[in-house]
Biopython code that builds the backbone (N, CA, C, O; Angstrom):
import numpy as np
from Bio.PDB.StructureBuilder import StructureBuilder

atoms = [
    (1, "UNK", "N", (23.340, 30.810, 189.939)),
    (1, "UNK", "CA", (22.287, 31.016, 188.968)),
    (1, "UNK", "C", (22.832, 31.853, 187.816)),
    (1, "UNK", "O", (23.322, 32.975, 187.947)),
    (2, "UNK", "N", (22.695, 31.202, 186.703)),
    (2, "UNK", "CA", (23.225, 32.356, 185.312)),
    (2, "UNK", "C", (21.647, 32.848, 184.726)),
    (2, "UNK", "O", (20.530, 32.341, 184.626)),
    (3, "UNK", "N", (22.395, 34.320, 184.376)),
    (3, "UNK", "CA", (21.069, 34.608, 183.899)),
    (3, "UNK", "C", (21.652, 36.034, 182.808)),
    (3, "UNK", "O", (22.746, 36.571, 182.982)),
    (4, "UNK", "N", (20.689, 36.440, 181.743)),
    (4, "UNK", "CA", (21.233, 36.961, 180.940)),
    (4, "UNK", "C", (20.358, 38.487, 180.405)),
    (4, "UNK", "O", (19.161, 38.584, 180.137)),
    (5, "UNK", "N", (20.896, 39.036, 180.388)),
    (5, "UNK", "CA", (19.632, 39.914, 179.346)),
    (5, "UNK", "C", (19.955, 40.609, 177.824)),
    (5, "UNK", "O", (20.868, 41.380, 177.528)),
    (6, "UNK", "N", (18.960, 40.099, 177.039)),
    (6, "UNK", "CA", (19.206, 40.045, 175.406)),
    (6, "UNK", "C", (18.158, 40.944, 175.385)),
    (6, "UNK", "O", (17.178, 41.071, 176.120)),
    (7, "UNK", "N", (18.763, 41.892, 173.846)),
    (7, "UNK", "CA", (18.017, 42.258, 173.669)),
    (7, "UNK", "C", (17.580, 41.393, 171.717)),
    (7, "UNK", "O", (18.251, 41.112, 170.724)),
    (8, "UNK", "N", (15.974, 41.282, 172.155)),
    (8, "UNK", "CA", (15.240, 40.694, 171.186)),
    (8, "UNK", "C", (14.015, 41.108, 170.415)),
    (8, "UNK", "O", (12.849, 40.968, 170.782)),
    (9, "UNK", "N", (14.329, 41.491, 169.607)),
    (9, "UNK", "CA", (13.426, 42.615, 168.937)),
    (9, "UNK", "C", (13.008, 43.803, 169.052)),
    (9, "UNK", "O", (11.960, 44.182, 168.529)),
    (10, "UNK", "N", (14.157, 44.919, 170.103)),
    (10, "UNK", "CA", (13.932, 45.560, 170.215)),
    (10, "UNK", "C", (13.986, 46.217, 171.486)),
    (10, "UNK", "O", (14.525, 47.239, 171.910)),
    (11, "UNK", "N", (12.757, 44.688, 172.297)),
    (11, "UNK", "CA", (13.079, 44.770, 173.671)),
    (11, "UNK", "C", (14.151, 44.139, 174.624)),
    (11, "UNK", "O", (14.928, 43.374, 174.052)),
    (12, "UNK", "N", (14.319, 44.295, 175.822)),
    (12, "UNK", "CA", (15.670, 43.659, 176.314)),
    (12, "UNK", "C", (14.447, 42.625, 177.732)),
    (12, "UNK", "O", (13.517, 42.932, 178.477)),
    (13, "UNK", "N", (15.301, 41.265, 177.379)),
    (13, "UNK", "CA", (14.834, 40.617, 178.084)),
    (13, "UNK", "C", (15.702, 40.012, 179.057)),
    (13, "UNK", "O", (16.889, 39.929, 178.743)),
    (14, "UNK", "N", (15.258, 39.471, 180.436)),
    (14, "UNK", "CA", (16.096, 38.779, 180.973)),
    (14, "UNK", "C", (15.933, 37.272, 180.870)),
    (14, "UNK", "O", (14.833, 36.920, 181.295)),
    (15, "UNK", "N", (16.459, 36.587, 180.571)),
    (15, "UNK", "CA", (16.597, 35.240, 180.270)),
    (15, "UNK", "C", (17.445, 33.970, 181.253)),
    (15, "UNK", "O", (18.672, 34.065, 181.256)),
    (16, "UNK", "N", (16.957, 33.068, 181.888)),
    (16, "UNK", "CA", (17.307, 31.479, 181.946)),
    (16, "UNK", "C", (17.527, 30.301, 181.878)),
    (16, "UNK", "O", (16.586, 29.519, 182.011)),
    (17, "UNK", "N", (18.809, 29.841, 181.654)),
    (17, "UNK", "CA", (18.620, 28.748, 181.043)),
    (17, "UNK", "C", (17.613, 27.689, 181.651)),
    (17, "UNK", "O", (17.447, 27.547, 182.863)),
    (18, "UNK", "N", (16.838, 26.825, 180.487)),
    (18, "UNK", "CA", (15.846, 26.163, 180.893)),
    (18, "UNK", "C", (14.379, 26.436, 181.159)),
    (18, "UNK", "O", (13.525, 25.716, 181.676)),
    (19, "UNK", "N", (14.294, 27.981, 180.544)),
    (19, "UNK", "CA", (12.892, 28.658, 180.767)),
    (19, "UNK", "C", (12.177, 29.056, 179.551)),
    (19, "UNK", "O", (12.970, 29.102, 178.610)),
    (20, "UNK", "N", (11.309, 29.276, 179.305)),
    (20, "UNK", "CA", (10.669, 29.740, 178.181)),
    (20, "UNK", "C", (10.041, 31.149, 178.318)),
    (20, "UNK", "O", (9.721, 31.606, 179.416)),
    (21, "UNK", "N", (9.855, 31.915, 176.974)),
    (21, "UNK", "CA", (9.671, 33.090, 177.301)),
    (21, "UNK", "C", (8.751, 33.384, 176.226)),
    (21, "UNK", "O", (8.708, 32.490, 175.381)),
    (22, "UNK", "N", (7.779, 34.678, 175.948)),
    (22, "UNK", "CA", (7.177, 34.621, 175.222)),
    (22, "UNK", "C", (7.435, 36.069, 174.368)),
    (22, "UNK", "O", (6.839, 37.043, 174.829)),
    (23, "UNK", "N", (8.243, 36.281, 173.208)),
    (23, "UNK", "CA", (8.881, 37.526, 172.628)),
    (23, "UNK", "C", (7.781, 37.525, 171.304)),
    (23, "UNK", "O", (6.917, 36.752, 170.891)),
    (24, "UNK", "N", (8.411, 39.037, 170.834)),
    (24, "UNK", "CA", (7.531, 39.257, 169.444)),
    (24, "UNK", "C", (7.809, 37.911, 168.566)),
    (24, "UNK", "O", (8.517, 36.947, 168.854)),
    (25, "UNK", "N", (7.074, 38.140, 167.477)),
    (25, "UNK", "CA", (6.987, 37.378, 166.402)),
    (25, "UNK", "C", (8.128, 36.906, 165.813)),
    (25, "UNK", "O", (8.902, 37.854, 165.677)),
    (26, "UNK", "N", (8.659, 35.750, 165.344)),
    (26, "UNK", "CA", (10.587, 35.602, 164.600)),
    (26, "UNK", "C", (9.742, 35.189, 163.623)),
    (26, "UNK", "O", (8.691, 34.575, 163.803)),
    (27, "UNK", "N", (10.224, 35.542, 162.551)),
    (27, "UNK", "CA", (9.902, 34.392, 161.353)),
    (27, "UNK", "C", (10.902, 33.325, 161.199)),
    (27, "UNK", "O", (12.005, 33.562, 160.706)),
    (28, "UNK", "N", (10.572, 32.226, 161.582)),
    (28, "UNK", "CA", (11.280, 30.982, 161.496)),
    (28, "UNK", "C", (9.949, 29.764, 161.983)),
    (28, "UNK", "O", (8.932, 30.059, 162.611)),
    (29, "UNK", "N", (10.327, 28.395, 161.486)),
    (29, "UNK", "CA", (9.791, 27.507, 162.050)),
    (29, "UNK", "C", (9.975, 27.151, 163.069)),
    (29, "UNK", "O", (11.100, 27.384, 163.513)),
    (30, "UNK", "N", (8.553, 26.087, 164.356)),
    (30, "UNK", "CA", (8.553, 25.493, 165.070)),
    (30, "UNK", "C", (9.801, 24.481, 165.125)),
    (30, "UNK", "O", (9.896, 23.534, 164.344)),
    (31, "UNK", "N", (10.693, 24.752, 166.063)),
    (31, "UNK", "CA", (11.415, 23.594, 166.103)),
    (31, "UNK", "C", (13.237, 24.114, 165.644)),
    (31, "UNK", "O", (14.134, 23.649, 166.347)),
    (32, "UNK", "N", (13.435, 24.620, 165.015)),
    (32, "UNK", "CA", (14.491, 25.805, 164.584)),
    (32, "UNK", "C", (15.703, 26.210, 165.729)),
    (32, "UNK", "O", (15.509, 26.795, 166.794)),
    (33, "UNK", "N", (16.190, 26.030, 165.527)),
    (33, "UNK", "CA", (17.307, 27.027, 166.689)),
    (33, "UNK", "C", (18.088, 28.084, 166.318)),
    (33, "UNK", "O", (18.850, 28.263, 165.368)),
    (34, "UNK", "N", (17.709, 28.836, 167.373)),
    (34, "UNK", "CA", (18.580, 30.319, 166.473)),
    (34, "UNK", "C", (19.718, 30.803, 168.021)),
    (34, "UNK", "O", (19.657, 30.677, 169.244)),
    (35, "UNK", "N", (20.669, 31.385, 167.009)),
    (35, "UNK", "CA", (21.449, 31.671, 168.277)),
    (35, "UNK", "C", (21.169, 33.498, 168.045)),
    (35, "UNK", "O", (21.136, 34.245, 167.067)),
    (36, "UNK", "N", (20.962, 33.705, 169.932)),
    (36, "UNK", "CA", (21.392, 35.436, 169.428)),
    (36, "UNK", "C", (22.554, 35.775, 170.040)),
    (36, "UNK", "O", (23.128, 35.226, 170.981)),
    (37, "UNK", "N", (22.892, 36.901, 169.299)),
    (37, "UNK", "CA", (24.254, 37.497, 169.611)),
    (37, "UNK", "C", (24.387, 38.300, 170.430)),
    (37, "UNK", "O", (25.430, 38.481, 171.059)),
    (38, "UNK", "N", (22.635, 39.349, 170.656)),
    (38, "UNK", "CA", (22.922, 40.674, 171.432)),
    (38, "UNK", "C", (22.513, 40.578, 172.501)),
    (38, "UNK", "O", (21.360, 40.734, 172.903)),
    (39, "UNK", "N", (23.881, 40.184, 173.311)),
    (39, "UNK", "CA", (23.838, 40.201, 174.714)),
    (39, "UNK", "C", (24.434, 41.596, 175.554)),
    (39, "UNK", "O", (25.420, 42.292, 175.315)),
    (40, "UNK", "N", (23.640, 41.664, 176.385)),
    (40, "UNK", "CA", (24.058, 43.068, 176.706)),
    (40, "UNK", "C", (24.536, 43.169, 177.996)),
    (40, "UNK", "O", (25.322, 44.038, 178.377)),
    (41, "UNK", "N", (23.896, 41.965, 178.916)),
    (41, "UNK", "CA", (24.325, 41.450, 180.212)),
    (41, "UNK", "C", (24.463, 40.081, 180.436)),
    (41, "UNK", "O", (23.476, 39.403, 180.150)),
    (42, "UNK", "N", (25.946, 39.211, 181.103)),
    (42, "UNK", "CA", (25.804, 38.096, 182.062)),
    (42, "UNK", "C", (26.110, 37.895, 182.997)),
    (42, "UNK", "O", (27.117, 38.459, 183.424)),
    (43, "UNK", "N", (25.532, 37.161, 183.638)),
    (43, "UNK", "CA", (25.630, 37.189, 185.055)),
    (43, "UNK", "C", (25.830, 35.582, 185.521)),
    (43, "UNK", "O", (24.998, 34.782, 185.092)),
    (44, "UNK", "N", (27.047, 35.031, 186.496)),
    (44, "UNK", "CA", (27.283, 34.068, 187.014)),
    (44, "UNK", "C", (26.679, 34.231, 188.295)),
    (44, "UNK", "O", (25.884, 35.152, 188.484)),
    (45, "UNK", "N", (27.060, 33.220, 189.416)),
    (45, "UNK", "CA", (26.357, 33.247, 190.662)),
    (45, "UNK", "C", (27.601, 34.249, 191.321)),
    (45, "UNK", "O", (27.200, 34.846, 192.320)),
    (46, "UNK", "N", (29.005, 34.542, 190.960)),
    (46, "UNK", "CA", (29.818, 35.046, 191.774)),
    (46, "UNK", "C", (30.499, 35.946, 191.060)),
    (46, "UNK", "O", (31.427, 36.534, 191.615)),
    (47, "UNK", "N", (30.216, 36.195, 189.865)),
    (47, "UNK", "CA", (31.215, 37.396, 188.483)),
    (47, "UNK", "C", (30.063, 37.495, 187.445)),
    (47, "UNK", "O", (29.342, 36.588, 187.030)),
    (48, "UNK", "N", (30.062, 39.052, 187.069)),
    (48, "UNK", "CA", (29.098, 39.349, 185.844)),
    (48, "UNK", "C", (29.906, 40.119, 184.796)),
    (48, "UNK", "O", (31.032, 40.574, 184.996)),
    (49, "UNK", "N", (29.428, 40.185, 184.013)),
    (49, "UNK", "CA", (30.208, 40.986, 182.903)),
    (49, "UNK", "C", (29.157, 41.836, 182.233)),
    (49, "UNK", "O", (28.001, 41.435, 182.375)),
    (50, "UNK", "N", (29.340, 42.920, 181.539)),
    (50, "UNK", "CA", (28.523, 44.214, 181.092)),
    (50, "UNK", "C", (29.014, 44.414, 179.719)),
    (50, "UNK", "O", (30.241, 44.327, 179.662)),
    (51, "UNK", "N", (28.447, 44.652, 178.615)),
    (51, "UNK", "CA", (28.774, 44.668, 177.716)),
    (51, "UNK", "C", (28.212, 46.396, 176.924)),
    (51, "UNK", "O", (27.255, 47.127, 177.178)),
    (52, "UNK", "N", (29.161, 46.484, 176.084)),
    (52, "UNK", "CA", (28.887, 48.352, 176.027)),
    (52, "UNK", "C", (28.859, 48.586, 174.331)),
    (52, "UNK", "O", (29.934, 48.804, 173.774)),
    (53, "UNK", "N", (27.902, 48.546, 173.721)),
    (53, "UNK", "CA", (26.554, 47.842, 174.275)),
    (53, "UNK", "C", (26.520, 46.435, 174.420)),
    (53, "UNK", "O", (26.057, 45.941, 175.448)),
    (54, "UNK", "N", (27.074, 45.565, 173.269)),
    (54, "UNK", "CA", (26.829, 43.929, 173.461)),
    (54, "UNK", "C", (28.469, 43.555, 174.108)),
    (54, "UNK", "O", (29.521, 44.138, 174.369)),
    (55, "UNK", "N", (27.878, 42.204, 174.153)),
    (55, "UNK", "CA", (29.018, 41.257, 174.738)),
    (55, "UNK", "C", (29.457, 40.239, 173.983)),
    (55, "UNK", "O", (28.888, 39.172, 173.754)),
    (56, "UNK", "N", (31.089, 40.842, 173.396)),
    (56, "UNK", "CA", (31.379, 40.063, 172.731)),
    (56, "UNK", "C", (31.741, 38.093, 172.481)),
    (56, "UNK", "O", (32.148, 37.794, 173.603)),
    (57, "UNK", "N", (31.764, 37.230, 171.920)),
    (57, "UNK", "CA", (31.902, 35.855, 172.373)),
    (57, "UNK", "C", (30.874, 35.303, 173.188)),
    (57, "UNK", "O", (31.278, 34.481, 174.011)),
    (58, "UNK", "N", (29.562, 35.554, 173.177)),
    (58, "UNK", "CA", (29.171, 35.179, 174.031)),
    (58, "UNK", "C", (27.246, 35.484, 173.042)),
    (58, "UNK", "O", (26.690, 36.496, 172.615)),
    (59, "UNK", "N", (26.914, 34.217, 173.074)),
    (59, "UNK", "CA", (25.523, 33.534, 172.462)),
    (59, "UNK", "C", (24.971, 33.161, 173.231)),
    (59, "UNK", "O", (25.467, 32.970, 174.342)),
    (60, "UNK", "N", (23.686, 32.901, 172.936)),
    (60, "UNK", "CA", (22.428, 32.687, 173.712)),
    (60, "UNK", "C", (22.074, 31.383, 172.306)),
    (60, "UNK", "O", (22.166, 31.589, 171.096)),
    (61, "UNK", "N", (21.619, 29.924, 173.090)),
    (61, "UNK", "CA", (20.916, 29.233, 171.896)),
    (61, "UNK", "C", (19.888, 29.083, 172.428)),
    (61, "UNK", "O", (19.745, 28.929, 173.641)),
    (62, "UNK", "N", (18.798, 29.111, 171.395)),
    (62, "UNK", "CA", (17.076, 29.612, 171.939)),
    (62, "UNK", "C", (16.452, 27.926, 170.739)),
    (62, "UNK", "O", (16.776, 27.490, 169.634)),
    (63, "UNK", "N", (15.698, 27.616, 171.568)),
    (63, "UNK", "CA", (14.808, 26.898, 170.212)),
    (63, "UNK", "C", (13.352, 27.269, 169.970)),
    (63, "UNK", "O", (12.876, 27.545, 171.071)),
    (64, "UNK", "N", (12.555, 27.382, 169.141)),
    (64, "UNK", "CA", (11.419, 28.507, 168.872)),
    (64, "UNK", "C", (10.270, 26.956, 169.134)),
    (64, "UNK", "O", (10.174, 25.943, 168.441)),
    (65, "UNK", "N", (9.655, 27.290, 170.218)),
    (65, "UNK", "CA", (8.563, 26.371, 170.321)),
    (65, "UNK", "C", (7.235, 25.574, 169.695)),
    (65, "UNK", "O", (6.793, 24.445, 169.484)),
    (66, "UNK", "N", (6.806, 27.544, 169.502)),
    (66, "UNK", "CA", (5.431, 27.172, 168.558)),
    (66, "UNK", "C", (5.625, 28.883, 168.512)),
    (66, "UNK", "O", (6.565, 29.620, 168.807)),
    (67, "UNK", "N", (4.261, 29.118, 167.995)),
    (67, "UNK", "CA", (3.082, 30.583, 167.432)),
    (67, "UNK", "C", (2.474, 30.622, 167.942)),
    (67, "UNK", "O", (1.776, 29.616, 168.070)),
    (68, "UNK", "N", (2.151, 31.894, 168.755)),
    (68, "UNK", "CA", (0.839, 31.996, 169.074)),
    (68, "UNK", "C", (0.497, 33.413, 168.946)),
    (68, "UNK", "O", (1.060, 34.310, 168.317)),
    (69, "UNK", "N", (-0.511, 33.416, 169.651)),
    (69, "UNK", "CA", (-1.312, 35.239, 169.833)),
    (69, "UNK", "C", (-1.813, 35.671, 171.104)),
    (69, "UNK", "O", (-2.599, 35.113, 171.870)),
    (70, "UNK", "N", (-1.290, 36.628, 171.174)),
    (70, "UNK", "CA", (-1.717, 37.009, 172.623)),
    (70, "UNK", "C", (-3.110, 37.101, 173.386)),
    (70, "UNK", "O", (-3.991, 36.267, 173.178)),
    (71, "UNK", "N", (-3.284, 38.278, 174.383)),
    (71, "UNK", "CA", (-4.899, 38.615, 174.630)),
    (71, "UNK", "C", (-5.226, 39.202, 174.169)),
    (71, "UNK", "O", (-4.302, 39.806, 173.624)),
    (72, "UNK", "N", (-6.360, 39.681, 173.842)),
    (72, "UNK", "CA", (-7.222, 40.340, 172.880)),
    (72, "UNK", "C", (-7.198, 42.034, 173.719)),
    (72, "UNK", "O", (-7.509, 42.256, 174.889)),
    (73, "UNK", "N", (-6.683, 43.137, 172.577)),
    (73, "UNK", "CA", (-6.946, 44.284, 173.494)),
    (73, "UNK", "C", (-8.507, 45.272, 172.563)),
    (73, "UNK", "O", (-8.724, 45.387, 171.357)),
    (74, "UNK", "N", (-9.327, 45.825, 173.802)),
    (74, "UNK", "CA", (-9.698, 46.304, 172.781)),
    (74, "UNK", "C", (-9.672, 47.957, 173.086)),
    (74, "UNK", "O", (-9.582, 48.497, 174.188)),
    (75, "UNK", "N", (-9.773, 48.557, 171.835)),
    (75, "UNK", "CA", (-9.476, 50.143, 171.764)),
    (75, "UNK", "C", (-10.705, 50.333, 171.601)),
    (75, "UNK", "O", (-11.419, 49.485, 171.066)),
    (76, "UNK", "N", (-11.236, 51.708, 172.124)),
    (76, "UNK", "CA", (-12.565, 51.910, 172.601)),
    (76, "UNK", "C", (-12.302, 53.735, 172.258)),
    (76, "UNK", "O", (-11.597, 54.309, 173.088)),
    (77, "UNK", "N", (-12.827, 54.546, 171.136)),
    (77, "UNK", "CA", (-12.486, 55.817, 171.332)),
    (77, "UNK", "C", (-14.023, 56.360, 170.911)),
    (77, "UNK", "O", (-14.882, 55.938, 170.136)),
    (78, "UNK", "N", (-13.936, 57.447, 171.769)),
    (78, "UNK", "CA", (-15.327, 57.857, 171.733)),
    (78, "UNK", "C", (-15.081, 59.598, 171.334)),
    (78, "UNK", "O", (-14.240, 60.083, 172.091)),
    (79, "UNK", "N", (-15.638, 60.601, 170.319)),
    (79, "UNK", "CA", (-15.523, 62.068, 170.485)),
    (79, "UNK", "C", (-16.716, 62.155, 170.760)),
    (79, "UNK", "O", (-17.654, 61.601, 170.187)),
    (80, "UNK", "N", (-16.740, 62.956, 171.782)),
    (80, "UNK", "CA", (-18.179, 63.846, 172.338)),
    (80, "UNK", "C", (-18.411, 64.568, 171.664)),
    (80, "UNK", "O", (-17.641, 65.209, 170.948)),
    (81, "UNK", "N", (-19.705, 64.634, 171.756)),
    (81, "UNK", "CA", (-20.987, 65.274, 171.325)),
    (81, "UNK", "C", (-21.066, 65.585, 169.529)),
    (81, "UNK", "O", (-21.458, 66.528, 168.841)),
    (82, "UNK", "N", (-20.397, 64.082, 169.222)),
    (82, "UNK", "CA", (-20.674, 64.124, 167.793)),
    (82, "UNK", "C", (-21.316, 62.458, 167.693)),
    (82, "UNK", "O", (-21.343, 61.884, 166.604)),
    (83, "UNK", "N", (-21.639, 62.028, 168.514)),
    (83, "UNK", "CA", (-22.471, 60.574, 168.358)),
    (83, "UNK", "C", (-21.424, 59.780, 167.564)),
    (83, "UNK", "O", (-21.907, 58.919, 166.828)),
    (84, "UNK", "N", (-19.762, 59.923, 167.564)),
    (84, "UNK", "CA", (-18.784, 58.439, 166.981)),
    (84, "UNK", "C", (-18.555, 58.195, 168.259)),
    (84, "UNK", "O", (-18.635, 58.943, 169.233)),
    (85, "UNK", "N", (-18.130, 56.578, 168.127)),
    (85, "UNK", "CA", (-17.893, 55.640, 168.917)),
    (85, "UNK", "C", (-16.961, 54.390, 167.761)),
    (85, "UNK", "O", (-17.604, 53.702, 166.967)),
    (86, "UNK", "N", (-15.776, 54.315, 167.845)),
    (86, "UNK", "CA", (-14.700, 53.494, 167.064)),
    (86, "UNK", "C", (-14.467, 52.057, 168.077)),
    (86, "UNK", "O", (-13.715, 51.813, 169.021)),
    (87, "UNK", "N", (-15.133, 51.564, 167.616)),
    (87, "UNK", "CA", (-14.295, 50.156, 168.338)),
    (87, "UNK", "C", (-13.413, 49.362, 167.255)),
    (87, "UNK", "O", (-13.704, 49.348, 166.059)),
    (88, "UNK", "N", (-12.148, 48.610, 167.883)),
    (88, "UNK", "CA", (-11.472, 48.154, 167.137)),
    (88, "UNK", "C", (-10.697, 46.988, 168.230)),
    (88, "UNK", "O", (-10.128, 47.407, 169.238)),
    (89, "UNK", "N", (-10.742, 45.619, 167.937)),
    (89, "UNK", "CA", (-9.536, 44.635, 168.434)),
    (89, "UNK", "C", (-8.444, 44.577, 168.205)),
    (89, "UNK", "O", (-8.148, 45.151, 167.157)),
    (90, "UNK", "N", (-7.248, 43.897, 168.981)),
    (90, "UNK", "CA", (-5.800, 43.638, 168.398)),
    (90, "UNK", "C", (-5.370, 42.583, 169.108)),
    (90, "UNK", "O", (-5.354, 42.790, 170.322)),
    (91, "UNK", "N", (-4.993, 41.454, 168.733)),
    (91, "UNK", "CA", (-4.071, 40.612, 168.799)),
    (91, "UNK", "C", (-2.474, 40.233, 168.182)),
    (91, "UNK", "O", (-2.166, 39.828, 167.060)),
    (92, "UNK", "N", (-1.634, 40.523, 169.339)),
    (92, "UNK", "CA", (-0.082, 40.756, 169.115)),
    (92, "UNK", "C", (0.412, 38.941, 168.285)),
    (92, "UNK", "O", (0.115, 37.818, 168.692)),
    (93, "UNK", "N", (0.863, 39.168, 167.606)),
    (93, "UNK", "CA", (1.822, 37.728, 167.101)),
    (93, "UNK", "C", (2.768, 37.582, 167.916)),
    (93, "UNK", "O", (3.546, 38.518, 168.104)),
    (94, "UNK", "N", (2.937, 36.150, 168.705)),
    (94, "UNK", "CA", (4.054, 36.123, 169.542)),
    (94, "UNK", "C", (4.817, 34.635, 169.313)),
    (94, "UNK", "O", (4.194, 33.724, 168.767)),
    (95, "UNK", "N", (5.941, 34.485, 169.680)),
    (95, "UNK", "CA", (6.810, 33.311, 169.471)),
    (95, "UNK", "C", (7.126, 32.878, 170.453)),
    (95, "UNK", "O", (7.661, 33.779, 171.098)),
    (96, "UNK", "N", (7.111, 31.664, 171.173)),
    (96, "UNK", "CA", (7.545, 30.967, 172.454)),
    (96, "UNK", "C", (8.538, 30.489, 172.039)),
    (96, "UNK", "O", (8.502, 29.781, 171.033)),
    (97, "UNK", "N", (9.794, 30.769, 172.758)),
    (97, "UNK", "CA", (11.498, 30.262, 173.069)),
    (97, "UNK", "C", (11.723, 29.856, 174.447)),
    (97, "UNK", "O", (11.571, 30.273, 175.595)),
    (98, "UNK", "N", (12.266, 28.591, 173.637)),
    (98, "UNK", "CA", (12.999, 27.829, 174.877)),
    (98, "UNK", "C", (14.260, 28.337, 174.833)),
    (98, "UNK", "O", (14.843, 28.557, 173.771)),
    (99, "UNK", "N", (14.965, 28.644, 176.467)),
    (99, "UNK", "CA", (16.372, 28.814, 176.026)),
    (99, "UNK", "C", (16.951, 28.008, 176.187)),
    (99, "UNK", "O", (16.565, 27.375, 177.171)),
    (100, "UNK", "N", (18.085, 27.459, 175.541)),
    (100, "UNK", "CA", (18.857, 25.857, 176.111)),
    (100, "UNK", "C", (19.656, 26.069, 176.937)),
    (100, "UNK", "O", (19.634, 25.524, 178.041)),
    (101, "UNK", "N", (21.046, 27.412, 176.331)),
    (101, "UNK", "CA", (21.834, 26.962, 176.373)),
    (101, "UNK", "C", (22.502, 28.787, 176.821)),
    (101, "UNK", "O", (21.715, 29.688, 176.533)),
    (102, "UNK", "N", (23.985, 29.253, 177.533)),
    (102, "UNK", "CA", (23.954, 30.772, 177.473)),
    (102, "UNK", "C", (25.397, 30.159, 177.357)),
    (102, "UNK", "O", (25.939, 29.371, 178.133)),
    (103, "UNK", "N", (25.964, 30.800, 176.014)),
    (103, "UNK", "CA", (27.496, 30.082, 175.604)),
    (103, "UNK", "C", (28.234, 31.332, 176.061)),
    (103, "UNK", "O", (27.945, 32.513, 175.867)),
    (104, "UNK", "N", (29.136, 30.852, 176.638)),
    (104, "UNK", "CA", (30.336, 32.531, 177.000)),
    (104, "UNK", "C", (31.893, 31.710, 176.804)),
    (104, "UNK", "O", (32.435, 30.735, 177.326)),
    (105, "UNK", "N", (32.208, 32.609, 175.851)),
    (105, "UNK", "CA", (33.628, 31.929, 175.413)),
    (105, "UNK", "C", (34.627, 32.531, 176.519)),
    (105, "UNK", "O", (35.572, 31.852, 176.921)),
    (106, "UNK", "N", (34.401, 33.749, 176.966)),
    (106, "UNK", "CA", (35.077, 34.930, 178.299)),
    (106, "UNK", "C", (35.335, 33.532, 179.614)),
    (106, "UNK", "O", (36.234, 33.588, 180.453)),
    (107, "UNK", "N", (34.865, 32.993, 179.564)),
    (107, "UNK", "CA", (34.887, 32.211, 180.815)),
    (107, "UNK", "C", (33.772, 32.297, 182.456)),
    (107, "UNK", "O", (33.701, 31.701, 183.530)),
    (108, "UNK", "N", (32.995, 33.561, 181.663)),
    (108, "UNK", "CA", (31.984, 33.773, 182.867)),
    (108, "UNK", "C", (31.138, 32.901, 183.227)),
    (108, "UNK", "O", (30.381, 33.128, 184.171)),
]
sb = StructureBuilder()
sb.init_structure("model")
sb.init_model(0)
sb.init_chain("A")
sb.init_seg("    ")
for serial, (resi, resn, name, xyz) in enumerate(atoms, 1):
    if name == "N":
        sb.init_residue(resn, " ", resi, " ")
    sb.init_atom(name, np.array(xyz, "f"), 0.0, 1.0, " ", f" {name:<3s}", serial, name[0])
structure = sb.get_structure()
């Protein structure tokens, strides 16, 4: 099993080829392929490699699915004994990636 962890916008994800994942927002179109570079871990079924911080030669190709938006959160703040009550919604922008492909020039 190969499996990888990128970090993508910030956060570090673990990734498979052939899976989809749901990360912050990219600006790019449906349909697009982007490669990322910042790999920070890979892992074969029998040798891994660690990268300090990234790993050099070695891409991730992602294709960007669609747009969407997450669940709805809502913030609810109340100060006592002054009669406020703040309500407010949020919905996160998110991007669905397919991953295709986890390129390692190292041979892992």
């Amino acid at each position: 099993m190969v499996y990888a962890v990128v970090d993508i916008g910030g956060r570090q994800v673990i990734i498979e080829p052939g899976r989809f994942y749901d990360v912050d927002f990219i600006n790019a179109d449906p349909g697009d392929i982007l490669t990322l570079n910042r790999v920070l871990f890979l892992s074969n079924s029998e040798q891994f490699e660690i990268g300090m911080p990234c790993l050099k030669n070695t891409l991730v190709k992602v294709k960007i699915l669609r747009h969407l938006r997450g669940r709805k959160l809502t913030i609810f703040k109340i100060k006592p004994k002054k009669n406020a009550r703040f309500k407010q919604g949020h919905r996160q922008k998110l991007t669905r990636l397919l991953v295709e492909d986890i390129i390692s020039l190292n041979g892992v």
